[in-house]
Every structure is written in C-alpha cells, then in structure tokens.
C-alpha positions in Angstrom: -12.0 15.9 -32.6 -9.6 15.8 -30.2 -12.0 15.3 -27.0 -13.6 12.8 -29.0 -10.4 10.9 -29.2 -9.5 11.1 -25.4 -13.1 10.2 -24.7 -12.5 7.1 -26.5 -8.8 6.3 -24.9 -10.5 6.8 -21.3 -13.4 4.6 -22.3 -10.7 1.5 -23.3 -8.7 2.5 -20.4 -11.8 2.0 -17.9 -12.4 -1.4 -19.6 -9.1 -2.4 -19.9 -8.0 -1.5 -16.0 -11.7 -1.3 -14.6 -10.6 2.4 -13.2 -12.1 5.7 -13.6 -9.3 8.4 -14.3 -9.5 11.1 -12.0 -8.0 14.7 -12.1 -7.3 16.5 -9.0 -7.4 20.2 -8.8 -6.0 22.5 -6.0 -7.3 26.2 -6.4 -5.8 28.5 -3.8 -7.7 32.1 -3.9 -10.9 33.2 -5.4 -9.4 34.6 -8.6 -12.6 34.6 -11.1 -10.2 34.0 -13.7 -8.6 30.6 -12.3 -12.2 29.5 -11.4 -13.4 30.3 -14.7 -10.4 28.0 -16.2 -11.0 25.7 -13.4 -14.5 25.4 -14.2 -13.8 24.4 -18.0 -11.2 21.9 -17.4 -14.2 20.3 -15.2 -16.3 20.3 -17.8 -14.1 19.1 -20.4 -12.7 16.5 -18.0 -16.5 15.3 -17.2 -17.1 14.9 -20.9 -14.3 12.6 -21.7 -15.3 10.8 -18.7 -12.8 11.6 -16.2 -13.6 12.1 -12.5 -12.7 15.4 -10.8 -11.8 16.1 -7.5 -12.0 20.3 -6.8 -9.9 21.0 -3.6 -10.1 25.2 -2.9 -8.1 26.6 -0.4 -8.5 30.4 0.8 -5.6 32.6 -0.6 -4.5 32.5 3.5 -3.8 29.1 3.2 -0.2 28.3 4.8 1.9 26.3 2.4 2.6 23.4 4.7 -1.2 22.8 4.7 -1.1 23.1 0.5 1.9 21.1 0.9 0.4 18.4 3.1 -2.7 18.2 0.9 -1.1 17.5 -2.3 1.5 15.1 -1.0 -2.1 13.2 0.6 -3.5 13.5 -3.6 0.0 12.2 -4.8 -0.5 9.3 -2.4 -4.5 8.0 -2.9 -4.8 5.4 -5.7 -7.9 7.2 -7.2 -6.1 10.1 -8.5 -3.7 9.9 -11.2 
C-alpha cells in the first residue's frame, strides 16, 4: 500500500516537473549483505519509478576519492 502510494506521488511529480527522480547509491566493499539490501532498494526504487544510479567502490577505496564522488552526485541536477 505504501509503494503504491509513492508510485503515484513520483508519477504526479514526473508530470508536474517533467523529471525522473533518481536515487544514488555508493556501496563501498563487497559485503553480500549491503548488496543484498542494495539490490532491494533498486528494485523497490525501479517499481515506484525512480531512476537508480549504483556507484561501487572496492573496500581500498581512499576516502578522498569517496569523498570527491559524492560531492560530484550532490552537485548533478539528475540526482536528488
């Protein structure tokens, strides 16, 4: 019921604003339970009609490179 509601707010927000919303999700590490949880918000984001951007990143990832790629999502119009 509740999907069902948010796939009808997205819906009147892509007519309203003529914009897709879009999630963005940085997974750092190859934990099966993350992508597991990663994977379902995907799925459930997909079916309300959002757009998802994945972004993985090894567990050796520095944190000035995590750093610099989330400030780079914060900044693009087509993630919100």
């Amino acid at each position: 019921q509740v999907r069902e509601e948010v796939k009808e707010r997205v819906h009147a927000f892509k007519q309203q604003h003529d914009v897709t919303p879009c999630l963005a999700v940085v997974l750092v590490g190859q934990r099966p339970d993350s992508q597991s949880y990663v994977r379902a918000k995907a799925k459930a984001a997909n079916e309300v009609g959002c757009r998802i951007v994945n972004v993985d990143f090894p567990e050796s990832v520095s944190e000035a490179e995590l750093l610099r790629k989330i400030s780079q999502l914060n900044a693009e119009d087509s993630v919100h």
